[in-house]
C-alpha positions as CSV (number, residue, x, y, z in Angstrom):
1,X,165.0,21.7,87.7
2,X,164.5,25.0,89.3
3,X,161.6,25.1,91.6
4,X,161.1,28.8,90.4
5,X,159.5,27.5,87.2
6,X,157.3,24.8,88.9
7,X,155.5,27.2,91.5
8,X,151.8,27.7,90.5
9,X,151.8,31.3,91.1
10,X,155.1,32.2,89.3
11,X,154.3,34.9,86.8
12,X,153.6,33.6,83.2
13,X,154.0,36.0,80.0
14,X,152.3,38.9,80.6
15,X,150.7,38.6,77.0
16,X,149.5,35.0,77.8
17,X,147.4,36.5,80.6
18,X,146.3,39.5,79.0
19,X,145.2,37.4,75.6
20,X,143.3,35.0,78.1
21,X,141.2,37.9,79.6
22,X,142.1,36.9,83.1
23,X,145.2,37.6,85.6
24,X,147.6,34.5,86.0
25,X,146.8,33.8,89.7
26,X,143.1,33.6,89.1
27,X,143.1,29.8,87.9
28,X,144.9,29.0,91.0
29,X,142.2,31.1,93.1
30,X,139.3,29.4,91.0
31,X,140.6,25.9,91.9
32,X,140.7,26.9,95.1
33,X,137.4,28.3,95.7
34,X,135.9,25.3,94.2
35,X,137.4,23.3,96.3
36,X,136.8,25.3,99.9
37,X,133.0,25.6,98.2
38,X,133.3,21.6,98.0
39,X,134.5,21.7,101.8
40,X,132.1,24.0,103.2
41,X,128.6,22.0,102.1
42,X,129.7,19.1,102.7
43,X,130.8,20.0,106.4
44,X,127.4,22.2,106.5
45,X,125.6,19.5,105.7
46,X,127.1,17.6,108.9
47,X,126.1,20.2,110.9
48,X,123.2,20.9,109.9
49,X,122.3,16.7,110.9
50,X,124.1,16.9,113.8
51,X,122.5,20.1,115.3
52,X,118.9,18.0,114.6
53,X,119.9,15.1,116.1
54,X,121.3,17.5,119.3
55,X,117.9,19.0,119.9
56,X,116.3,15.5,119.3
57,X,118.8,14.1,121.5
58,X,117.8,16.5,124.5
59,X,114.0,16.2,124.2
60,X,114.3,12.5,123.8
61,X,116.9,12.4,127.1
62,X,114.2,14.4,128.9
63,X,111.1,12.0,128.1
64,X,113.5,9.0,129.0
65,X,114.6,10.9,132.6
66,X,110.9,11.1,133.2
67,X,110.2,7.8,133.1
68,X,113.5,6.5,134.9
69,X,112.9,8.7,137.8
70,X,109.5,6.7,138.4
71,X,110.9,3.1,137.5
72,X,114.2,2.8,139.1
73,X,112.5,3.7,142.9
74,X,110.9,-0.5,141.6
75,X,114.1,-1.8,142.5
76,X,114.3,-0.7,146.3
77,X,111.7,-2.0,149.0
78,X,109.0,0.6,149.4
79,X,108.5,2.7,152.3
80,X,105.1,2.4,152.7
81,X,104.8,-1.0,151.9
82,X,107.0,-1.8,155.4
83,X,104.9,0.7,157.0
84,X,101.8,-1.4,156.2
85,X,103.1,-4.3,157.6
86,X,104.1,-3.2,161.0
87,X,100.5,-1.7,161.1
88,X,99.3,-5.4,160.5
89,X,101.9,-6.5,163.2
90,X,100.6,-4.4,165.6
91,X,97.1,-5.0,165.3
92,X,97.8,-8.9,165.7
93,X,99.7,-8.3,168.6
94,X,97.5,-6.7,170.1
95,X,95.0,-8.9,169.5
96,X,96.9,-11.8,170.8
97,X,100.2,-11.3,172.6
98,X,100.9,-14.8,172.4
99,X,101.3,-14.7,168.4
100,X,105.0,-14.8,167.5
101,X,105.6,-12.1,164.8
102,X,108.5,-11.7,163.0
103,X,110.5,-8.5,163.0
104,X,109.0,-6.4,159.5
105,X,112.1,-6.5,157.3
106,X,113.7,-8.9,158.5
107,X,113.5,-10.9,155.1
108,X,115.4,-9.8,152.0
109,X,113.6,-8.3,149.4
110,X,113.8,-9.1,145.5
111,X,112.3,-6.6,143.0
112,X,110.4,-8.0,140.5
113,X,111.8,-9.3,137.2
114,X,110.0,-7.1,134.8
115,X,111.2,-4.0,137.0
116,X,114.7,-5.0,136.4
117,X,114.4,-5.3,132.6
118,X,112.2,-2.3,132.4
119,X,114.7,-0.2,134.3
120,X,117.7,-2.3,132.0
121,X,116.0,-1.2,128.8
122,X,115.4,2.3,130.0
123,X,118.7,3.2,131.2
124,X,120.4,1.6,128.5
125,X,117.9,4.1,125.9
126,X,119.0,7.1,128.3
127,X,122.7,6.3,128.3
128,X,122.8,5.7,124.3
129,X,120.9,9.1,123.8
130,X,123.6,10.9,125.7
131,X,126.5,9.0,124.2
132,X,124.8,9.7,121.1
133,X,124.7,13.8,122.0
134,X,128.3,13.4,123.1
135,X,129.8,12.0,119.3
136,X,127.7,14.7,117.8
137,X,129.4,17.5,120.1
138,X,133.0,15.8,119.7
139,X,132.2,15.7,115.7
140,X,131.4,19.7,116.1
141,X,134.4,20.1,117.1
142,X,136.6,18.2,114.9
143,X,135.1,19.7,111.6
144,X,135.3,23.2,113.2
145,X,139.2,22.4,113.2
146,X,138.6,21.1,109.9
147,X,137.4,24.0,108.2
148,X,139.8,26.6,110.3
149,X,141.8,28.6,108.0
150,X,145.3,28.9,108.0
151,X,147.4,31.5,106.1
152,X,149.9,29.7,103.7
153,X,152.8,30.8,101.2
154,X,150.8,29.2,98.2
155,X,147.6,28.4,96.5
156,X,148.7,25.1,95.8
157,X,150.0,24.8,99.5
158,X,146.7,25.4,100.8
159,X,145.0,22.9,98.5
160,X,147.7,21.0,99.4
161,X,146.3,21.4,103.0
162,X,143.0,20.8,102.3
163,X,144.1,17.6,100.8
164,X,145.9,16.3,103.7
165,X,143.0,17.1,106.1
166,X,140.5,15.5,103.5
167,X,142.3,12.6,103.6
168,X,142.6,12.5,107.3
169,X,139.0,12.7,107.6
170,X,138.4,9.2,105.9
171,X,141.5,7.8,107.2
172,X,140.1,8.0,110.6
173,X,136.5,7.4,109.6
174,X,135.1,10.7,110.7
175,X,132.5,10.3,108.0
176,X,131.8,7.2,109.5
177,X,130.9,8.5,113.3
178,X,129.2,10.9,112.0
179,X,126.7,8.8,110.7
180,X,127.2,6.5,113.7
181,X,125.5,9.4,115.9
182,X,121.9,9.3,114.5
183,X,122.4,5.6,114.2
184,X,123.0,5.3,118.2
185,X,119.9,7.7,118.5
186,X,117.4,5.8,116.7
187,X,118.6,2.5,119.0
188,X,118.0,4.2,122.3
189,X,114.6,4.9,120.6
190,X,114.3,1.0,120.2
191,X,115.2,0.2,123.3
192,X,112.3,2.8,125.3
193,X,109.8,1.1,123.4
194,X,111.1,-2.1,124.5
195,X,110.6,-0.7,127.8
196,X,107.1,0.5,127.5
197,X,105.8,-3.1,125.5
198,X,107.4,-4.5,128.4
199,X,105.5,-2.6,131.4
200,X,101.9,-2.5,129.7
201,X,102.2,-6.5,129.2
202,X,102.4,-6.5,133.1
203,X,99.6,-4.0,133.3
204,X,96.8,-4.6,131.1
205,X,96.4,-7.0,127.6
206,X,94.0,-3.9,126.4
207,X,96.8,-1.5,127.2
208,X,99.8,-3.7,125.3
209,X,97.5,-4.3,122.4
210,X,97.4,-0.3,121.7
211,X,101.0,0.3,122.5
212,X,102.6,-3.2,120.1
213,X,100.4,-1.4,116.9
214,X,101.8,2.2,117.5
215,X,105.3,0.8,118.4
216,X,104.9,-2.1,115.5
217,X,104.1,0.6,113.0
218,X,107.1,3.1,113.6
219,X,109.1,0.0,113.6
220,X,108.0,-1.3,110.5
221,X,108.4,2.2,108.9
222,X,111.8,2.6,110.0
223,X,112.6,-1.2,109.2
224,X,111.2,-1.0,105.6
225,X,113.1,2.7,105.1
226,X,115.9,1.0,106.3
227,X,116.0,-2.0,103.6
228,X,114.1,-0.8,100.7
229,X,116.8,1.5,99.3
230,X,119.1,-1.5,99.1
231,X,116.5,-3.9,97.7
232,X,115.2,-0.9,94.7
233,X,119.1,-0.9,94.2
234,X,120.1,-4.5,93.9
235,X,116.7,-5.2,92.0
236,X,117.3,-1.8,89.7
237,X,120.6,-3.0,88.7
238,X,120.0,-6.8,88.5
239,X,117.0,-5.9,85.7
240,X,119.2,-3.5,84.3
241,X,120.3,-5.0,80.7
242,X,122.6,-3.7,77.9
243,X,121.4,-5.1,75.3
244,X,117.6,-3.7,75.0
245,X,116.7,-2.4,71.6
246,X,114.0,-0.2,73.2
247,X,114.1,1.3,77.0
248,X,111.5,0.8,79.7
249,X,110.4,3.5,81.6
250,X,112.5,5.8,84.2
251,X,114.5,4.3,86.4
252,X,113.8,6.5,90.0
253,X,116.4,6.0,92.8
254,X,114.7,5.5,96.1
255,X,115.0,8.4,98.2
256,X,114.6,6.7,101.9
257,X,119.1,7.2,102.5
258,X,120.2,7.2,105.5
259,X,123.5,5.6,106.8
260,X,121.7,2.4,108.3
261,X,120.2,1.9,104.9
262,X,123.4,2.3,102.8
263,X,125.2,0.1,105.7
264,X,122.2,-2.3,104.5
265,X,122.9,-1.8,100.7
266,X,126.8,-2.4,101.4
267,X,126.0,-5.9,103.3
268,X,123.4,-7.1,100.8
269,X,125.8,-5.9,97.8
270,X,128.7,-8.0,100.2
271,X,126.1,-11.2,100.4
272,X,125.9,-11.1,96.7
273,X,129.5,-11.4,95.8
274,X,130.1,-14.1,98.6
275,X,127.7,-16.7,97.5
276,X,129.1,-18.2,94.6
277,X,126.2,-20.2,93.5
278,X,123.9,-17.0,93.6
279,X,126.2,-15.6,91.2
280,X,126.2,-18.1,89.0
281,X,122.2,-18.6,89.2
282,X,121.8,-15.1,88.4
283,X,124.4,-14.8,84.7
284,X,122.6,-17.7,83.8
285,X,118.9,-16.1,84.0
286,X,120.5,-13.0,82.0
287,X,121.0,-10.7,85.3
288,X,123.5,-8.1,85.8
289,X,125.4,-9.6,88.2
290,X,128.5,-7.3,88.3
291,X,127.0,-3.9,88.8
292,X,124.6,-5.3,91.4
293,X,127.4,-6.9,93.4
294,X,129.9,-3.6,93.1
295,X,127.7,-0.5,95.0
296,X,129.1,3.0,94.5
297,X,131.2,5.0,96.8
298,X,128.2,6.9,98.4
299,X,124.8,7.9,97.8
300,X,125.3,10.4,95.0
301,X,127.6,8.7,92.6
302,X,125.2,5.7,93.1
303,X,122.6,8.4,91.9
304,X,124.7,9.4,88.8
305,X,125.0,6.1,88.0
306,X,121.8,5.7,87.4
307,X,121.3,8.6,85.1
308,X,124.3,7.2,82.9
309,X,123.4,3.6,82.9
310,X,119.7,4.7,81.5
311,X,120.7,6.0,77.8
312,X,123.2,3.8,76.9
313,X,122.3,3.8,72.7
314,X,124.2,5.8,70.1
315,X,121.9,9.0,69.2
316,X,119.1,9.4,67.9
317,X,118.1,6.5,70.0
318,X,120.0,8.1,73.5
319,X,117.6,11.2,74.2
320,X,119.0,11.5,77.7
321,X,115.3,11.4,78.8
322,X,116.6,12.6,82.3
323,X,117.4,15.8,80.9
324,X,114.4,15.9,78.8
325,X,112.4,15.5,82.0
326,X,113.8,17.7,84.0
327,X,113.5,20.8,81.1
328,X,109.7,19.4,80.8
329,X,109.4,19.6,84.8
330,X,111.1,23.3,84.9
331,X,109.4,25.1,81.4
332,X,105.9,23.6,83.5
333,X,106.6,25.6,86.8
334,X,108.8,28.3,85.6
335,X,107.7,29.4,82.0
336,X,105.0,31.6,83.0
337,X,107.7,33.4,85.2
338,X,108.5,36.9,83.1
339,X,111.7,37.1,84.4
340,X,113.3,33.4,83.4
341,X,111.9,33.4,79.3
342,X,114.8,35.0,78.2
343,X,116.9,32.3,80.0
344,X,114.3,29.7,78.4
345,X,114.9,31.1,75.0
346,X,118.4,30.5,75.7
347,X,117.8,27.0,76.7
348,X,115.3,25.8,74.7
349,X,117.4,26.5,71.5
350,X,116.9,23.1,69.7
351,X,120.2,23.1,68.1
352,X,122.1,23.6,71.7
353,X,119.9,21.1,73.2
354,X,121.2,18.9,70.0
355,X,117.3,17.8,69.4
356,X,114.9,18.3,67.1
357,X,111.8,21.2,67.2
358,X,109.1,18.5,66.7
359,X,111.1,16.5,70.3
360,X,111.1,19.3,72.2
361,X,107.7,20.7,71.5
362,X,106.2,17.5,72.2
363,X,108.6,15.7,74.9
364,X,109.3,19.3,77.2
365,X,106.4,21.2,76.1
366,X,104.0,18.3,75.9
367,X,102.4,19.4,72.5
368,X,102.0,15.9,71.2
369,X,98.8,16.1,69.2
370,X,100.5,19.1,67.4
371,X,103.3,17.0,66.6
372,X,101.3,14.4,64.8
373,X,100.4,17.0,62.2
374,X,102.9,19.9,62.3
375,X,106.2,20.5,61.4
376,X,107.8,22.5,64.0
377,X,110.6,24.8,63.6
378,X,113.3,26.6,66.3
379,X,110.6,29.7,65.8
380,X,107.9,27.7,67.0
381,X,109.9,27.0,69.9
382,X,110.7,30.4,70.8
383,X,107.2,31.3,70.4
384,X,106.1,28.9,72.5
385,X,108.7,30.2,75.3
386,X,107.9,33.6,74.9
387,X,104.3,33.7,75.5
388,X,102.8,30.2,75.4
389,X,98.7,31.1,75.2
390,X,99.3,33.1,72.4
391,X,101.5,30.7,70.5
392,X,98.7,28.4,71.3
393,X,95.8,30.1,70.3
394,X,97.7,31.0,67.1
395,X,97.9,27.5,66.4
396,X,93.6,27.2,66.9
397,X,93.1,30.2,64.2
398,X,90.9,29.0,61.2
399,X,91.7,25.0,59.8
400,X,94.3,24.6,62.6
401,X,91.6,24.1,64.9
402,X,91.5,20.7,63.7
403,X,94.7,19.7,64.3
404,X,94.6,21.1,67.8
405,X,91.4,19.3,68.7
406,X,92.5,15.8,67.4
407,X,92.1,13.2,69.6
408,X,95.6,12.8,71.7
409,X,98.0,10.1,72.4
410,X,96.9,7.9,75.6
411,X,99.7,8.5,77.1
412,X,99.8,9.4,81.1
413,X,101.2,12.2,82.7
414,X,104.2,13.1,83.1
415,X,104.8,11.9,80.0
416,X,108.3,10.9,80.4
417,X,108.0,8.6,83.5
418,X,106.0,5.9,81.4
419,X,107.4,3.4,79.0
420,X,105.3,4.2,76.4
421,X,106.0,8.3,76.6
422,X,109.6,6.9,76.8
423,X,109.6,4.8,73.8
424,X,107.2,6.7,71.4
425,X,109.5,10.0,72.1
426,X,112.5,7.7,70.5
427,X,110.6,6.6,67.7
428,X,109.3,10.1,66.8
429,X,112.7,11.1,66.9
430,X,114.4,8.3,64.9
431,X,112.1,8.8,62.2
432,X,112.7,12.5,62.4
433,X,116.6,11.6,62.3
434,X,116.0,9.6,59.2
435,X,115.0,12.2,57.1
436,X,118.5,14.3,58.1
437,X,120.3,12.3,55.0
438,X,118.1,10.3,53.2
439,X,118.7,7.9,50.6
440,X,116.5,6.4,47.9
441,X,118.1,2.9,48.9
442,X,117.6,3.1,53.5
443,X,115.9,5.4,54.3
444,X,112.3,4.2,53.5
445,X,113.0,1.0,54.1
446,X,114.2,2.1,57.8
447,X,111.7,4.1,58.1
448,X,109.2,0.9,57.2
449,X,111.0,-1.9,59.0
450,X,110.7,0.9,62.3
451,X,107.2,1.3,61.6
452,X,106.8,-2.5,61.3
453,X,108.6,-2.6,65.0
454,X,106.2,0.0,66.3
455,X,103.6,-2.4,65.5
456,X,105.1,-5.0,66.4
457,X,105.6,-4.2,70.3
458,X,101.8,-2.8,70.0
459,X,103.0,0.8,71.0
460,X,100.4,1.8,67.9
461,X,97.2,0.3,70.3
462,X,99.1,1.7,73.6
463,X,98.8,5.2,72.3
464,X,95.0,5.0,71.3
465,X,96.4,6.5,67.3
466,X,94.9,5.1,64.0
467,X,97.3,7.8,62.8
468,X,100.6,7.1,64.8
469,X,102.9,8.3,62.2
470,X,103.5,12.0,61.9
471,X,102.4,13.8,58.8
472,X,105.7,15.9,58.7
473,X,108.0,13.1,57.9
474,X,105.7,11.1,55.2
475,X,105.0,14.5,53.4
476,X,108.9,15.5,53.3
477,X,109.6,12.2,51.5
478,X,106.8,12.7,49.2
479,X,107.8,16.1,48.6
480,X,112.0,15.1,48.6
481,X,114.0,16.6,46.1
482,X,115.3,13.7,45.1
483,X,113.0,11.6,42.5
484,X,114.1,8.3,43.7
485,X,113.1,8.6,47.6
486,X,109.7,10.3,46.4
487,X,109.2,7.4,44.2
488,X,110.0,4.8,46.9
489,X,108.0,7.0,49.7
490,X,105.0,5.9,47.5
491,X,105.1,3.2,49.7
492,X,103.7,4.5,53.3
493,X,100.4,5.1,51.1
494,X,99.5,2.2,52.5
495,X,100.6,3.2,56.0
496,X,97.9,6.2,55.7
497,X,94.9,4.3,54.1
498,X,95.2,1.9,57.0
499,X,95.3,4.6,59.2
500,X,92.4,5.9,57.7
501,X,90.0,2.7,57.5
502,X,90.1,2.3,61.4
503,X,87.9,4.6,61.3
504,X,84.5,2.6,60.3
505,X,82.4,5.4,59.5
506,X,81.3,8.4,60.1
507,X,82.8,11.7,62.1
508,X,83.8,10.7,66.3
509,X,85.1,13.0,68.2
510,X,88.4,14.3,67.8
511,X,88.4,12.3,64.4
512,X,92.1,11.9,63.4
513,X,90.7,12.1,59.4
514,X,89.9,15.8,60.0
515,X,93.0,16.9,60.9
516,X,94.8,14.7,58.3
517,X,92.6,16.5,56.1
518,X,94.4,20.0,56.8
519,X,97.6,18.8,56.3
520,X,97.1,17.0,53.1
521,X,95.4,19.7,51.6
522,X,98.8,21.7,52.7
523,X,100.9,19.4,51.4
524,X,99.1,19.3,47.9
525,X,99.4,22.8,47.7
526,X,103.3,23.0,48.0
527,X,105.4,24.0,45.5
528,X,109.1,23.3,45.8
529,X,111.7,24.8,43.9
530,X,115.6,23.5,43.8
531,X,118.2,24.8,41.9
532,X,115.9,26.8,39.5
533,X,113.2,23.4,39.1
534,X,109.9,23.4,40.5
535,X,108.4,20.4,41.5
536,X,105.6,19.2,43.7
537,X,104.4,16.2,45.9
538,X,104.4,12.8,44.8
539,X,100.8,12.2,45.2
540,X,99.9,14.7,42.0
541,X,102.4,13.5,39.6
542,X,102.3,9.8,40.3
543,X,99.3,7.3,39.8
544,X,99.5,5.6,42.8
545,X,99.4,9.4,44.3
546,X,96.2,10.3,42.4
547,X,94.6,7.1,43.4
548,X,95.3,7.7,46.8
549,X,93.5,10.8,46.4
550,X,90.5,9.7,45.0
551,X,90.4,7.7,48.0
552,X,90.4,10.1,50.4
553,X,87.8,11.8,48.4
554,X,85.5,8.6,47.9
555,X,85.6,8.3,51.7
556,X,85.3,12.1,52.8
557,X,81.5,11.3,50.6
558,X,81.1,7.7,52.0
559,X,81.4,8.8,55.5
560,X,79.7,12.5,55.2
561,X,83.0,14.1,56.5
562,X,81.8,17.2,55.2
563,X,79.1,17.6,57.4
564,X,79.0,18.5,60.8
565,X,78.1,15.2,63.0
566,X,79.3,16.1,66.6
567,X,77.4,18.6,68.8
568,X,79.7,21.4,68.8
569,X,78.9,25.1,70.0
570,X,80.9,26.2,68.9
571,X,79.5,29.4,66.2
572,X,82.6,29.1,63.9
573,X,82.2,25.1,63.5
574,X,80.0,25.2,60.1
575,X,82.3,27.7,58.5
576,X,85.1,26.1,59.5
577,X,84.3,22.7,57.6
578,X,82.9,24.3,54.8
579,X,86.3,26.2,54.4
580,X,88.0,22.6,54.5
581,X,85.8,21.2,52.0
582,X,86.7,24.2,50.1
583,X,90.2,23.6,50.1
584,X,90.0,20.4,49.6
585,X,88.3,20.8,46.3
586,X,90.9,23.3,45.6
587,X,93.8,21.3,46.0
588,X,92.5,18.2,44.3
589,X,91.3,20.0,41.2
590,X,93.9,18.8,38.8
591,X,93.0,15.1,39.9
592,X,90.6,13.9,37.5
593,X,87.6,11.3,38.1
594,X,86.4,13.0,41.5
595,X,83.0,12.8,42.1
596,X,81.1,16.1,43.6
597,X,80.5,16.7,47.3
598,X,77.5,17.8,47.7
599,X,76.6,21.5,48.8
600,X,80.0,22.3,47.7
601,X,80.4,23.2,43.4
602,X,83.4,22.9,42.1
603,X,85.1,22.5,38.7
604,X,87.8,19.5,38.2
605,X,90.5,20.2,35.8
606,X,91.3,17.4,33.9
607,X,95.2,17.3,32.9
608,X,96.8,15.3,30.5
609,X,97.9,12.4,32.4
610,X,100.8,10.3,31.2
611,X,99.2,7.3,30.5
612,X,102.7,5.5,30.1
613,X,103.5,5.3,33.4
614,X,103.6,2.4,35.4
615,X,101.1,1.8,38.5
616,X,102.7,3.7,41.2
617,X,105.0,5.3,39.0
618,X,105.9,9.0,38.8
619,X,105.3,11.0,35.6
620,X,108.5,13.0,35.0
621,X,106.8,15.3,32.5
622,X,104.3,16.5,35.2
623,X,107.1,16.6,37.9
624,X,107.2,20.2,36.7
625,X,103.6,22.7,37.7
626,X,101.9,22.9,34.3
627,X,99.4,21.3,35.6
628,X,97.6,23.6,38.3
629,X,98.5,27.5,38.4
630,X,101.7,28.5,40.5
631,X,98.9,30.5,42.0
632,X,96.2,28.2,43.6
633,X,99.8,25.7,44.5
634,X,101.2,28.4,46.4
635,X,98.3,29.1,48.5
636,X,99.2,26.9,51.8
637,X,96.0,25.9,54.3
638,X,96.8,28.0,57.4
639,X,97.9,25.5,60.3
């Protein structure tokens, strides 16, 4: 085959190119610039770390020089120590010339043990720091050849090149003395304090005492720096389980790498998949043995690792919380930045994302008690990106106030890094994905046997919520188009009088009931069409639905809900539960049987009811509005 057609930059159609947007050779040169990008940090990056460890080298070499120039003058007999005893020679003999004196010097002299290993461990510290200073320079210089550009006939010769100089890098384990140099370094630093433990035990207890706590504490740092990463790791993936129905919280990488710590990780990860009985103890207790015992290449793919091995469910269960907490991390340090909304409103497109308005109000923009009681939309989103103060004091204006001010989920901050953000963000959503295609036949009974699970793992007393279920996905079932799920959804009535009788009496602060309030009385006040049919919510057409509602109002009276029982200054707060009542009354005012609250006259309406329905059975006659104006239905409590 002819070469001609195999080259990379041979000459393709011109119409391919021109239909592409883009000149044939610019692929190549793409490729290429990657690549050489690829190259260039990585090889900065060595520099970078070997220019520190060059100046730390040279301070270090200077200290050390200090100190040798004083110690190694131990090993020689001292001038003035011979001086003094021909003094004392003299004076005897002149005292008494009949004393016999030996000749000063005569004897050989010995230094002192401690001398010699002082002086040992010093000069060994001095001669590692400059060896150390010497790999750094000779590493300079290799990656300076390795980065030198060369003119070549081709683009896919000179990746070609790159290639073959890549691969010569790890063949001869330049990497490897590169990390080597800080390494030799740090051991040199060892070794001086060896040294200086060693002279101020011959000196002084009081002075060795001082010195072995400083010198025991940098050690200890740099020991536990050293082996922490590797234990985190092994533990991380040991613990780390496939077959968990609900994730724990965040897995975080520790960030204390350095090349004695993965050299640590390697050995530990080695010990593991030598010891056969420790491999067998650890299937048997349900560990992951084979990911602890096989580490990644180098520090960052052990890092991505981490981030795929955390959602490991199908969607909607796999959020990629990672994500998730990195958009909630940047939209709270960047969004009040003019200059990056539009690149939020970009971003934060639900449907790009591929999640739902009510996940990313609550998970990024941490809007949970909103989410309890609102339905979010993409516009809410955008809103919320474009100028977040207003978008929140829009959602304060008139009853919305209560759903604002409702007490919020006990959840810490930042949300995302505890279990119980973690696992109530993949409820929320899984309910929220269950009303995508429902069914009369699953999806309440998913819905149910998920709420039962909730429950179950105690995630409803974890979040300090008598109401734990958002009101947007019981009143779309109530309010389905089909008949059959609104009949079954009759069910979670239950689900909300529970809810409500955890509260034992009257108003607390933040009261849930309020705020449930203002969305019932919106959701009562719906009218739905489909294909030319009007219909309306469940709870006006069915009995069960109207009984529920004389329940809520039997308790609104029972507990005085309608009066004001918290100290509140604020001016608005009387007119502002008088306008609920009033609503309230509104709404209900086809439901028969309800008794008056006082201060507040109304007038009940009393329809024909259909008094052959079953117990919680919906009355197909009234499924159509003839029983309430299309007026008063229409009018929707502003949230």
């Amino acid at each position: 085959m002819s070469t001609e057609h195999n080259s990379p930059d041979r000459q393709p159609p011109q119409n391919q190119g021109s239909a592409r947007g883009y000149t044939p050779v610019e692929p190549w040169e793409a490729l290429l610039k990657v690549v050489n990008q690829y190259d260039e940090d990585m090889v900065k990056n060595w520099k970078e770390d070997l220019d520190t460890l060059l100046v730390f080298a040279g301070l270090f070499s200077a200290v050390v020089t200090a100190f040798v120039i004083e110690s190694y003058q131990w090993l020689s007999e001292d001038p003035a120590d011979v001086t003094v005893v021909l003094l004392k020679q003299i004076s005897q003999q002149l005292r008494d010339q009949s004393v016999d004196v030996t000749e000063a010097g005569s004897g050989d002299f010995r230094p002192e043990t401690s001398s010699v290993l002082i002086n040992c461990l010093w000069f060994l510290s001095l001669i590692l720091a400059l060896v150390s200073s010497l790999l750094a320079l000779l590493c300079k210089e290799w990656l300076r050849e390795h980065m030198r550009d060369i003119h070549t006939g081709t683009s896919l010769e000179t990746l070609a090149l790159r290639q073959l100089r890549r691969d010569s890098l790890d063949k001869w384990r330049v990497p490897e003395l590169v990390a080597t140099t800080p390494i030799l370094l740090e051991l040199a630093l060892m070794f001086f304090f060896a040294g200086i433990l060693y002279l101020s035990w011959t000196r002084h207890f009081a002075l060795f005492l001082v010195c072995m706590i400083a010198v025991g504490l940098g050690t200890g740092l740099y020991v536990t720096t050293t082996f922490l990463p590797s234990l985190v790791n092994i533990y991380m993936d040991l613990t780390d389980k496939v077959d968990v129905s609900i994730p724990g919280p965040l897995r975080l990488i520790c960030p204390y790498k350095s090349p004695q710590a993965w050299a640590a990780y390697h050995f530990f990860c080695m010990l593991i998949r030598q010891l056969p009985f420790l491999k067998s103890s650890l299937l048997k207790r349900g560990y992951n043995w084979r990911v602890a015992a096989s580490p990644a290449r180098d520090w960052p793919l052990s890092d991505m690792r981490v981030l795929a091995a955390f959602d490991k469910k199908p969607p909607p269960l796999n959020l990629n919380m990672y994500k998730l907490r990195a958009l909630e991390w940047a939209a709270r340090m960047f969004q009040a930045s003019p200059s990056m909304v539009p690149h939020f409103q970009d971003i934060m497109q639900p449907s790009s994302l591929g999640l739902r308005p009510s996940v990313v109000m609550s998970a990024i923009f941490n809007h949970w008690t909103l989410a309890m009681w609102r339905d979010f939309t993409a516009l809410d989103v955008q809103n919320e990106v474009q100028d977040m103060n207003q978008f929140q004091e829009s959602m304060r204006q008139e009853l919305g106030w209560y759903t604002v001010f409702s007490r919020s989920p006990n959840i810490s901050s930042p949300v995302l890094h505890s279990r119980i953000g973690i696992q109530m963000t993949i409820f929320y959503n899984y309910w929220h994905s269950l009303l995508d295609d429902a069914s009369p036949n699953t999806t309440v009974r998913e819905l149910q046997s998920s709420i039962s699970y909730f429950r179950e793992i105690g995630l409803n007393k974890a979040i300090g919520l008598r109401f734990f279920i958002p009101f947007s996905i019981i009143g779309k079932l109530w309010a389905h188009p089909s008949c059959e799920v609104r009949q079954e959804s009759l069910s979670l009535i239950q689900e909300c009088k529970d809810s409500w009788n955890a509260y034992p009496g009257p108003e607390e602060r933040g009261d849930e009931r309020l705020a449930f309030l203002v969305v019932l009385v919106n959701h009562l006040k719906q009218v739905n069409q489909v294909n030319g049919k009007t219909y309306c919510s469940c709870l006006l057409t069915s009995p069960a639905g109207r009984h529920f509602i004389r329940f809520i109002h039997e308790r609104i009276i029972q507990h005085q809900l309608f009066k004001l029982r918290i100290l509140d200054y604020d001016p608005n707060a009387q007119g502002r539960r008088d306008m609920l009542m009033k609503e309230w009354i509104m709404a209900t005012q086809s439901i028969d049987g309800l008794a008056p609250i006082s201060g507040h006259q109304h007038e009940v309406a009393h329809p024909v009811l259909d008094r052959g329905a079953g117990p919680g059975q919906e009355n197909s006659d009234s499924v159509e509005l003839h029983q309430r104006s299309p007026q008063n239905a229409a009018q929707n409590v502003p949230v």
